[in-house]
Kinemage of the C-alpha trace (Angstrom):
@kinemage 1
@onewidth
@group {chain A} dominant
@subgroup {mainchain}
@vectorlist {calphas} color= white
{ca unk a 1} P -63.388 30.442 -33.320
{ca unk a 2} L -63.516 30.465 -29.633
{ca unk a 3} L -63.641 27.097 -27.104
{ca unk a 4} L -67.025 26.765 -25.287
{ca unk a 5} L -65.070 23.722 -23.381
{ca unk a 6} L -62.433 25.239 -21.230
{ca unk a 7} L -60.307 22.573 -20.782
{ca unk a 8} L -60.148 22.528 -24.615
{ca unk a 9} L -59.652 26.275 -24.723
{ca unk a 10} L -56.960 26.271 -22.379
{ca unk a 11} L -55.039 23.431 -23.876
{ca unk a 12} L -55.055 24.255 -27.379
{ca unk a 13} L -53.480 27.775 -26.002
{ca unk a 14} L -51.175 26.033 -24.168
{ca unk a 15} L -50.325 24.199 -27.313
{ca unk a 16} L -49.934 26.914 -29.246
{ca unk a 17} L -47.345 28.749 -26.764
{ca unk a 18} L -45.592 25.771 -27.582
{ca unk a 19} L -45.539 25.418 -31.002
{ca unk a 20} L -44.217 28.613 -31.194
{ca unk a 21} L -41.470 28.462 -29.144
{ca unk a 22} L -40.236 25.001 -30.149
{ca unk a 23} L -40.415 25.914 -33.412
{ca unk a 24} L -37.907 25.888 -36.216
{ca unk a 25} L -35.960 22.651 -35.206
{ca unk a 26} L -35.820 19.444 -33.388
{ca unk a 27} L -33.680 20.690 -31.185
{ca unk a 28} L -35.675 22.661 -29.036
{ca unk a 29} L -37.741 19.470 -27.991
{ca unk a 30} L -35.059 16.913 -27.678
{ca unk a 31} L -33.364 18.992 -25.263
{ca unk a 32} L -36.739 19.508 -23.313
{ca unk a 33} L -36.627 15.969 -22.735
{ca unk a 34} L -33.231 15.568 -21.978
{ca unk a 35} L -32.510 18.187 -19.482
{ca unk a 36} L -32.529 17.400 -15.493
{ca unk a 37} L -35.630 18.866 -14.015
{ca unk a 38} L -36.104 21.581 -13.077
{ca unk a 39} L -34.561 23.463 -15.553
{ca unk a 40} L -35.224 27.399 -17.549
{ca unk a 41} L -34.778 26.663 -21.038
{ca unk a 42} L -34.288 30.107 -22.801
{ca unk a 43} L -34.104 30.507 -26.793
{ca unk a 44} L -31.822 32.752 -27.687
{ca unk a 45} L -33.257 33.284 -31.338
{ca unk a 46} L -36.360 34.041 -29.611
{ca unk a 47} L -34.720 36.576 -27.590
{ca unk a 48} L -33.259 37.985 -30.057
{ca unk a 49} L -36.407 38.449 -32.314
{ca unk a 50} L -38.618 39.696 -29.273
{ca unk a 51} L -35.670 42.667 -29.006
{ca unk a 52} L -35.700 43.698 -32.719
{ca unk a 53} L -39.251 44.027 -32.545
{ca unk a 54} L -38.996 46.391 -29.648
{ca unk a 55} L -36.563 48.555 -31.803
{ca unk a 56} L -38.788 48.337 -34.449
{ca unk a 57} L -42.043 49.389 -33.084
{ca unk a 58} L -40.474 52.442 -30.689
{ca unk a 59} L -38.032 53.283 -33.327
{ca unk a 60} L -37.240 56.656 -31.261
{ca unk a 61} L -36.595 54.692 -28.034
{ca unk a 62} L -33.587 53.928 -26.154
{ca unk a 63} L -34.279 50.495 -24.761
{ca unk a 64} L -32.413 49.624 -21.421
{ca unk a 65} L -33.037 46.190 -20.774
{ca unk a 66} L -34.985 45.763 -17.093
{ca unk a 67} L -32.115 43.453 -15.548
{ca unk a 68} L -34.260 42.221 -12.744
{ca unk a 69} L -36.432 39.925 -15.062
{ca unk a 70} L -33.886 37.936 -16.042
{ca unk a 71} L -30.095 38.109 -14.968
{ca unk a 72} L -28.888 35.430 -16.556
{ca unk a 73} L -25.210 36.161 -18.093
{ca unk a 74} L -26.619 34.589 -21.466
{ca unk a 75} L -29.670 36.698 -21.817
{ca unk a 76} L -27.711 40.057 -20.901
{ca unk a 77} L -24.971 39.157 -23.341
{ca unk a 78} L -27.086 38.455 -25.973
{ca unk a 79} L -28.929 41.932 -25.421
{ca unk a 80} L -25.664 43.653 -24.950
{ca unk a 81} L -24.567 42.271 -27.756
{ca unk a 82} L -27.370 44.264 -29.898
{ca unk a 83} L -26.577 47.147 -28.986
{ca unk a 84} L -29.142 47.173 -26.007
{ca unk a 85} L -28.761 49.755 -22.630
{ca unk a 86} L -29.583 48.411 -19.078
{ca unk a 87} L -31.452 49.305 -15.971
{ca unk a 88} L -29.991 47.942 -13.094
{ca unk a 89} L -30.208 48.173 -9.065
{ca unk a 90} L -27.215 46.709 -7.452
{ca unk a 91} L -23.929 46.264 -7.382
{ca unk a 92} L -24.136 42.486 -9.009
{ca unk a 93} L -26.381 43.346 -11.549
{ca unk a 94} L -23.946 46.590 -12.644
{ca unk a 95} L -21.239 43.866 -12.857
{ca unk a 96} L -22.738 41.237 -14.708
{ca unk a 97} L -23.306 43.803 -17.599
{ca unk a 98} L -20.109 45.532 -17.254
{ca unk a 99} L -18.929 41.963 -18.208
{ca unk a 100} L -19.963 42.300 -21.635
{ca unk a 101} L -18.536 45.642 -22.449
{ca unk a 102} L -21.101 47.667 -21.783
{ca unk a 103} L -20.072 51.167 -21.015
{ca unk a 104} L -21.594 53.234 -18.358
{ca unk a 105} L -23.183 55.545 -20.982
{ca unk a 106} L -25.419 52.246 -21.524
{ca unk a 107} L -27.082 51.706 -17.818
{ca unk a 108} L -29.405 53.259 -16.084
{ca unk a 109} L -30.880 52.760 -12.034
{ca unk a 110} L -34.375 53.318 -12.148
{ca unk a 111} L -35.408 52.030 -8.681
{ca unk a 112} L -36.179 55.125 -6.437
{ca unk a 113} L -34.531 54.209 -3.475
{ca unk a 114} L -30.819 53.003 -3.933
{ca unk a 115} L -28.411 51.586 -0.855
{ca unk a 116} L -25.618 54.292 -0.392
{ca unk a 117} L -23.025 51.943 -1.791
{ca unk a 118} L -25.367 51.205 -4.548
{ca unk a 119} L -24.921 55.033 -5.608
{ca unk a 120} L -21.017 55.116 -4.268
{ca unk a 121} L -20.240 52.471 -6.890
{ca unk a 122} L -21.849 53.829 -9.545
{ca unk a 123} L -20.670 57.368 -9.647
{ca unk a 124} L -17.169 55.636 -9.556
{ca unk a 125} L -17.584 53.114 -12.769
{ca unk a 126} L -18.906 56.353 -14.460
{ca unk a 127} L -22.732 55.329 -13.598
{ca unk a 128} L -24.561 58.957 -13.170
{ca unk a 129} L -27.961 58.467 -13.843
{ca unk a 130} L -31.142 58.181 -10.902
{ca unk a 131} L -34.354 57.396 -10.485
{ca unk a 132} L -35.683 59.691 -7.520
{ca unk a 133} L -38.692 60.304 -6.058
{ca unk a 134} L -37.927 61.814 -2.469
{ca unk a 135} L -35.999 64.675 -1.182
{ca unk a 136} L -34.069 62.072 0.788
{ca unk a 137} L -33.059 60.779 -2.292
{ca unk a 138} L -31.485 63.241 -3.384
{ca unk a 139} L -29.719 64.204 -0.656
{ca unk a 140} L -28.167 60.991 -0.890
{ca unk a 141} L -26.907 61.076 -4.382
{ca unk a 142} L -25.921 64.605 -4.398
{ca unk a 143} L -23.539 63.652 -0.986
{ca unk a 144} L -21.652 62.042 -3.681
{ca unk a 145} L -21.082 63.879 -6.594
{ca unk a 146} L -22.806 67.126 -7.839
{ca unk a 147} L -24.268 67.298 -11.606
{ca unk a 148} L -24.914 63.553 -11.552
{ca unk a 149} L -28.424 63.302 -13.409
{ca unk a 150} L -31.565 62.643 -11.539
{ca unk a 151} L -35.151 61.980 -12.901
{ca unk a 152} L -38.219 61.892 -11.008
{ca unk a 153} L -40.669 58.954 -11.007
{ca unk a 154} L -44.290 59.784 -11.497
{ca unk a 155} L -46.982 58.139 -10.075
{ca unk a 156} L -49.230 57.080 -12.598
{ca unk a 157} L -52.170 54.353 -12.885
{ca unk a 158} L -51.499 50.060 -12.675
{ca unk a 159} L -55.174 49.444 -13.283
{ca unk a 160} L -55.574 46.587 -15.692
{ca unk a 161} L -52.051 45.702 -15.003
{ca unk a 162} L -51.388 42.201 -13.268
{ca unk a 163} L -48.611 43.027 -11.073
{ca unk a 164} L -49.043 46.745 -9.981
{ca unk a 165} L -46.542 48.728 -8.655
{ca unk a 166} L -48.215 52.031 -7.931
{ca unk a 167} L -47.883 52.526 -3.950
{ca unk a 168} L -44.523 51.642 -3.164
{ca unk a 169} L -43.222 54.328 -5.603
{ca unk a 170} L -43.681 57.553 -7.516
{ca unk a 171} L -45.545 61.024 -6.319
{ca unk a 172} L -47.594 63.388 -7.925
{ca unk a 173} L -46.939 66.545 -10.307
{ca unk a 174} L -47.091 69.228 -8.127
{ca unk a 175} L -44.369 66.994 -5.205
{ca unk a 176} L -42.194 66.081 -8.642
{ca unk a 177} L -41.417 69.594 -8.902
{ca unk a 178} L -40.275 70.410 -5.987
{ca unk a 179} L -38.097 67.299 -5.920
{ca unk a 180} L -36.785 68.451 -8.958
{ca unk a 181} L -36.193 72.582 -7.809
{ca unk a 182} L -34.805 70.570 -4.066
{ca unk a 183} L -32.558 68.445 -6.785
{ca unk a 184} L -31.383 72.088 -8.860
{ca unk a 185} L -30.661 73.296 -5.478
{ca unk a 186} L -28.341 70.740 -4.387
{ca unk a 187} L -26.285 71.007 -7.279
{ca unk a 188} L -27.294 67.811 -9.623
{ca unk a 189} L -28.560 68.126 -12.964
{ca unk a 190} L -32.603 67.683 -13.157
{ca unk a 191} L -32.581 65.233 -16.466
{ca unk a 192} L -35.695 63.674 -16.877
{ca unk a 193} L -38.787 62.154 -15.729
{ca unk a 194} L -40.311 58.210 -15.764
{ca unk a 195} L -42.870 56.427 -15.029
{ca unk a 196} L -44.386 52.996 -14.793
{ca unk a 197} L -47.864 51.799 -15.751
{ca unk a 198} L -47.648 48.269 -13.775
{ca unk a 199} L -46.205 45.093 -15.056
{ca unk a 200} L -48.179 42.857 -17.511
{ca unk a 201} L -50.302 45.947 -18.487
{ca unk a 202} L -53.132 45.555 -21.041
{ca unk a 203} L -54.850 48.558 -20.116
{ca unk a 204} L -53.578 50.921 -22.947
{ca unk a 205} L -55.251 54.085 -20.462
{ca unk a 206} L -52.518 53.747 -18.307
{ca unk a 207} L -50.270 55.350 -21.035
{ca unk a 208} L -52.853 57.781 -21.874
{ca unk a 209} L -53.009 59.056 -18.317
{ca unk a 210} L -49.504 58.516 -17.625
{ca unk a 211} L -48.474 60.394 -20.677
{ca unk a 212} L -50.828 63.424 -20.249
{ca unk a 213} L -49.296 63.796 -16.569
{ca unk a 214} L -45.554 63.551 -17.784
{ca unk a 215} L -46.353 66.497 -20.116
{ca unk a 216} L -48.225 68.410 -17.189
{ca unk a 217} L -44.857 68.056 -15.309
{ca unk a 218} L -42.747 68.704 -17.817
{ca unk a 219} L -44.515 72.343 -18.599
{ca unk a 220} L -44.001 72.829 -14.750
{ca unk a 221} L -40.812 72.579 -14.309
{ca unk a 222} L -40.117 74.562 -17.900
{ca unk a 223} L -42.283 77.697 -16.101
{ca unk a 224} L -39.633 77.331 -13.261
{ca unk a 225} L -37.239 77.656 -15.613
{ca unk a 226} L -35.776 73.860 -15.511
{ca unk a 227} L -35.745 71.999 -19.358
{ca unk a 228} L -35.888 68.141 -18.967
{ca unk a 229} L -34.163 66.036 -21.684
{ca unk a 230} L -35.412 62.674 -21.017
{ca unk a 231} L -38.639 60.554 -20.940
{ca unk a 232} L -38.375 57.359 -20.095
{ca unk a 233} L -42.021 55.203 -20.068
{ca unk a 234} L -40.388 52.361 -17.469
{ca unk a 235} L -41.494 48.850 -18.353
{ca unk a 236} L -45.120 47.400 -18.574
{ca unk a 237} L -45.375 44.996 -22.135
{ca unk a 238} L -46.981 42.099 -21.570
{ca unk a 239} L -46.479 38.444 -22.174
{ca unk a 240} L -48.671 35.902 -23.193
{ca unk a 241} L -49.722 33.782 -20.220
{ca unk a 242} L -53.020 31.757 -20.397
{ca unk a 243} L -54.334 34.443 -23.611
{ca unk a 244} L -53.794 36.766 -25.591
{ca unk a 245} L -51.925 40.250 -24.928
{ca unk a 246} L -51.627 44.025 -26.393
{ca unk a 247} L -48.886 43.697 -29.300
{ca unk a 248} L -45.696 45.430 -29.326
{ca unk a 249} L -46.969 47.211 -32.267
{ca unk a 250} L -50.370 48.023 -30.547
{ca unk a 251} L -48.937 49.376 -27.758
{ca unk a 252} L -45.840 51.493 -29.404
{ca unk a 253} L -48.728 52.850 -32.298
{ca unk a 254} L -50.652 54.316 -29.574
{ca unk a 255} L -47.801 55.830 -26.966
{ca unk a 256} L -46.629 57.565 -30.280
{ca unk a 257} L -49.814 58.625 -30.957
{ca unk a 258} L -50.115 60.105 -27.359
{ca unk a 259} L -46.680 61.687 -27.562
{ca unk a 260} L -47.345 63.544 -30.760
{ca unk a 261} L -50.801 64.832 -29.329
{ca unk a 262} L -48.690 66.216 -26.172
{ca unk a 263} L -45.215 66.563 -26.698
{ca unk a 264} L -45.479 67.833 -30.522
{ca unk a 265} L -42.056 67.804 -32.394
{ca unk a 266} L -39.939 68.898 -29.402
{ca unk a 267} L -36.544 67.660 -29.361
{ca unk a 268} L -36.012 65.221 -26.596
{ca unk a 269} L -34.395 61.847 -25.207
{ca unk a 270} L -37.094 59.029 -25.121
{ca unk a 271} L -36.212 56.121 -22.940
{ca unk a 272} L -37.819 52.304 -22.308
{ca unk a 273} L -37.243 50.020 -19.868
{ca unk a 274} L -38.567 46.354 -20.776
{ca unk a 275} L -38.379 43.181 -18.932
{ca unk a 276} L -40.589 41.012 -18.763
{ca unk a 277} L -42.063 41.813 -22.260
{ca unk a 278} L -38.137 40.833 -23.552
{ca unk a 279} L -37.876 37.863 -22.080
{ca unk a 280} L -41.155 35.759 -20.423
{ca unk a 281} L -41.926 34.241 -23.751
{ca unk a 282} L -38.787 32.750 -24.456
{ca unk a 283} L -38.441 30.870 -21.887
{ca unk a 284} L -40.079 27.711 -20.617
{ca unk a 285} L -39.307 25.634 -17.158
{ca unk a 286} L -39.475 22.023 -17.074
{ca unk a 287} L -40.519 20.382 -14.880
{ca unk a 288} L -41.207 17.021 -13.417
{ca unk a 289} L -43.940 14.926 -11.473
{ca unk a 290} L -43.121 14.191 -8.282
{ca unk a 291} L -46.505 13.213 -6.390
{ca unk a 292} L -50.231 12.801 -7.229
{ca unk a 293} L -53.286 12.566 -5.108
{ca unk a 294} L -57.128 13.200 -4.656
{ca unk a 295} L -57.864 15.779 -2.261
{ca unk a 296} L -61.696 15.544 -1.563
{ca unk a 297} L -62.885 16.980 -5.285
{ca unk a 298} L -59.781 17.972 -6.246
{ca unk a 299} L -56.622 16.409 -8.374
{ca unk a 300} L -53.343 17.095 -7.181
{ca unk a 301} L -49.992 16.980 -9.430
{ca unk a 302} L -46.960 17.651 -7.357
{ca unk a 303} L -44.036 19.129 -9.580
{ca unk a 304} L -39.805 19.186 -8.345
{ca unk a 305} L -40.423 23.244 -8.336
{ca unk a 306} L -42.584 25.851 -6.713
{ca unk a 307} L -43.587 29.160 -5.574
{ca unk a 308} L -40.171 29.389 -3.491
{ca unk a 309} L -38.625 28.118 -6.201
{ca unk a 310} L -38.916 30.019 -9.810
{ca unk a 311} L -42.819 30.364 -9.668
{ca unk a 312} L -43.188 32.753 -6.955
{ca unk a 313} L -45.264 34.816 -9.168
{ca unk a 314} L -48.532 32.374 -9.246
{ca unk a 315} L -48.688 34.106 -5.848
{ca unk a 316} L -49.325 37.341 -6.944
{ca unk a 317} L -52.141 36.109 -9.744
{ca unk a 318} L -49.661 35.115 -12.736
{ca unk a 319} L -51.039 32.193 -14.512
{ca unk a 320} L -48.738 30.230 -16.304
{ca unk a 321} L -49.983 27.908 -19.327
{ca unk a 322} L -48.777 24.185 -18.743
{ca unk a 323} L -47.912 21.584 -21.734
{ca unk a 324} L -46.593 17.649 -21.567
{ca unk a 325} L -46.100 16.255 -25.008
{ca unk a 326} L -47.904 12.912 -23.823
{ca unk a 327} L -51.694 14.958 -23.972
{ca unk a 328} L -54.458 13.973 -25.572
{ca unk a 329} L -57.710 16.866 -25.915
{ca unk a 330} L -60.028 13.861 -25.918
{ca unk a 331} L -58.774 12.932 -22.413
{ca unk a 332} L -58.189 16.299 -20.515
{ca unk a 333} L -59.267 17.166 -16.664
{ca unk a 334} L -58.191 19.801 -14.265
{ca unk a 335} L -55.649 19.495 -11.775
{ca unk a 336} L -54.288 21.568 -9.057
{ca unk a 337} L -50.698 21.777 -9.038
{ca unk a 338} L -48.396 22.125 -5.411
{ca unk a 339} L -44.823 22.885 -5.119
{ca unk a 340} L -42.505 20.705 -3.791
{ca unk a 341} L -41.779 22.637 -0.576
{ca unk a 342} L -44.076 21.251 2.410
{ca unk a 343} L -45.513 24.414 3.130
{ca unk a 344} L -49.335 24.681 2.151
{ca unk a 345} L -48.771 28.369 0.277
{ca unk a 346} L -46.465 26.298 -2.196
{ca unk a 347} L -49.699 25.754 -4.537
{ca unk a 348} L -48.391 27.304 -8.288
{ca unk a 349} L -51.937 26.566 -9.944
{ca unk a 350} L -55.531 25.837 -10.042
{ca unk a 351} L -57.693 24.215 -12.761
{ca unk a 352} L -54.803 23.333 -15.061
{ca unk a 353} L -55.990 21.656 -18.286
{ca unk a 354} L -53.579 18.506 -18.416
{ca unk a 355} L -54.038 14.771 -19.621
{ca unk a 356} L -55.957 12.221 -17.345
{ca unk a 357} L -53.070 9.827 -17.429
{ca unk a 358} L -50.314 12.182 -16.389
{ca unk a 359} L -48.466 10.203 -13.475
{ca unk a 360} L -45.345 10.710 -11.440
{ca unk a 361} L -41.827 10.869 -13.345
{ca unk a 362} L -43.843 12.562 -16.386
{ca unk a 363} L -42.680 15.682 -17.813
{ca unk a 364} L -44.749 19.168 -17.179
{ca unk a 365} L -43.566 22.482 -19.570
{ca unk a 366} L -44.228 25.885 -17.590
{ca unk a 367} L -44.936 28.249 -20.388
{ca unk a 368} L -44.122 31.616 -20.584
{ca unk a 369} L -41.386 30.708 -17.740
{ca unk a 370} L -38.679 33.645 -18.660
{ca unk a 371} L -39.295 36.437 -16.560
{ca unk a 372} L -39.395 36.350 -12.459
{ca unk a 373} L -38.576 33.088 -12.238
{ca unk a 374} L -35.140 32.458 -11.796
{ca unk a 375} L -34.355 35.560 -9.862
{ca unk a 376} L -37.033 35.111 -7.416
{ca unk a 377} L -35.929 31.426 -6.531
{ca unk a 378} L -34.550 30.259 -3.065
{ca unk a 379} L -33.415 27.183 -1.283
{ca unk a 380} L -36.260 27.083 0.920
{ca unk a 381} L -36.264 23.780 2.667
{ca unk a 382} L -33.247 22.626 0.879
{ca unk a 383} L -34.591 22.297 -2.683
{ca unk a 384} L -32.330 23.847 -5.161
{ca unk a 385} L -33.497 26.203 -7.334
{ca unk a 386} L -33.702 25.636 -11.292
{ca unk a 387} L -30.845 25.730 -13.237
{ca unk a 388} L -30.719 27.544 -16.640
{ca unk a 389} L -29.810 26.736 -20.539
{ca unk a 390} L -29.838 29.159 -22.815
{ca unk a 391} L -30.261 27.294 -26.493
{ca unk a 392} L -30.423 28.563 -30.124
């Protein structure tokens, strides 16, 4: 039944989020209360379950694990440790998997524009596999070594999805295959094709359209006499934030469905490339109270982290859920939360559901922490940024 009060709506999701992750054992909680703030806590178990229900659900997938949500060593070794591939896009993040005996049969680089000692690097650990989507591109890769694989990046649709990534990268059919005749030319092996429909996507169109394009190029380039191997759908499953979110299931029912309608029975690599959708879930930061004030109508909580500090995407529209085990539903109000950074952008959320007596040295949980946060954190004005545990 849905909440007509939306502080009570928003709470009892925010509970939820945390039931769910906490449960199974004490443990979980006591070390939420125990560990110095700020701190990722990641749950390995819940790691591990989010992966086997990727496998499950896109059965004919290859999954490469999106590095740059999470590069913890302890989140990449427990995904290497299943079996899992990886996209990567530097030198560091090639090295942290390589630490965990993952052969170079197993990674990927999917981002379309590489540094040339990026692509030096790779080649020479046995990494020959490239995103491109310029003729520049491949110019660079194929200074290198010749036959290395290259696929071309599509530009698709991000509408519905809250962090696009259309613009930056991708082109259109007709531009695809002439990358891909410019990339036959120079002597490297035209492998594939990928796309990627926007981060957080609940838009299921964006697979439709994406789909029916991928098969568009693929004929293309099969008129021109070059046969593709390899699909790869990039990234795009969403988390559960401040509601509800397309399934794994929902989603990998209908991109099958879409790939049977287009693609038929025809023999052919299918790859994936998750990240947030892996790991956001499992993974909440704690937090602490470090200030609170009225601002005119407003009521400020000021937490020990902040936009330049693990949250940086609340600037880019991510809501995050917030929990504190001392909350009561009969005594909720809304509060804006600021970073602990003096600059006036360091604001992580407004009209956060959170108990009326919450006070300074209290304990805040950041739900739905695991993804972008970490990575994205800086010492800006001296603050550290959060440390991570990764627990059973």
């Amino acid at each position: 039944m849905p909440f007509t009060n939306p502080l009570e709506g928003q709470w009892k999701f925010a509970e939820k989020l945390f039931g769910e992750w906490s449960k199974g054992e004490r443990k979980p909680k006591e070390v939420l209360q125990k560990v110095p703030t700020p701190t990722l806590v990641m749950r390995k178990t819940l790691l591990e379950n989010r992966y086997g229900e990727v496998e499950k659900h896109f059965d004919r997938f290859r999954v490469y694990y999106a590095v740059k949500a999470n590069d913890e060593e302890g989140v990449i070794k427990t995904f290497a440790d299943r079996g899992s591939g990886f996209e990567v896009a530097s030198i560091a993040e090639l090295q942290k998997v390589f630490k965990y005996n993952v052969s170079p049969d197993r990674v990927i680089s999917s981002n379309p524009v590489k540094p040339l000692k990026f692509i030096d690097f790779c080649l020479n650990e046995g990494v020959d596999r490239f995103a491109v989507d310029s003729f520049a591109e491949v110019d660079k890769i194929a200074r290198f070594k010749k036959r290395a694989r290259v696929y071309v990046r599509l530009s698709v649709p991000n509408i519905g999805s809250e962090w696009p990534l259309s613009g930056k990268f991708g082109v259109d059919v007709d531009t695809a295959v002439e990358i891909m005749e410019y990339a036959n030319h120079k002597g490297l092996i035209p492998y594939g094709l990928t796309f990627h429909v926007g981060s957080q996507c609940n838009n299921l169109q964006n697979w439709f359209v994406a789909i029916k394009r991928a098969k568009e190029l693929w004929d293309k380039l099969a008129i021109k006499g070059i046969k593709l191997q390899m699909l790869n759908i990039g990234g795009g499953i969403p988390a559960r934030y401040t509601g509800e979110s397309l399934s794994v299931a929902e989603i990998a029912s209908y991109v099958k469905g879409l790939l049977n309608k287009y693609f038929g029975i025809t023999p052919f690599e299918l790859q994936m490339e998750p990240g947030r959708g892996l790991v956001a879930e499992a993974g909440v930061m704690v937090v602490s109270v470090i200030g609170r004030a009225t601002r005119g109508k407003e009521e400020w909580l000021y937490i020990d982290s902040g936009v330049f500090h693990g949250l940086a995407e609340a600037l880019g529209g991510i809501r995050y859920s917030f929990y504190t085990p001392k909350g009561d539903i009969e005594n909720l109000r809304f509060f804006t939360v600021g970073g602990i950074s003096c600059d006036s952008m360091d604001v992580v959320a407004r009209n956060v559901a959170l108990p009326e007596n919450i006070d300074v040295g209290d304990r805040l949980y950041i739900l739905t922490a695991g993804a972008y946060t970490t990575v994205y954190a800086s010492h800006f004005n001296g603050f550290p940024p959060p440390k991570t545990l990764l627990i059973e």
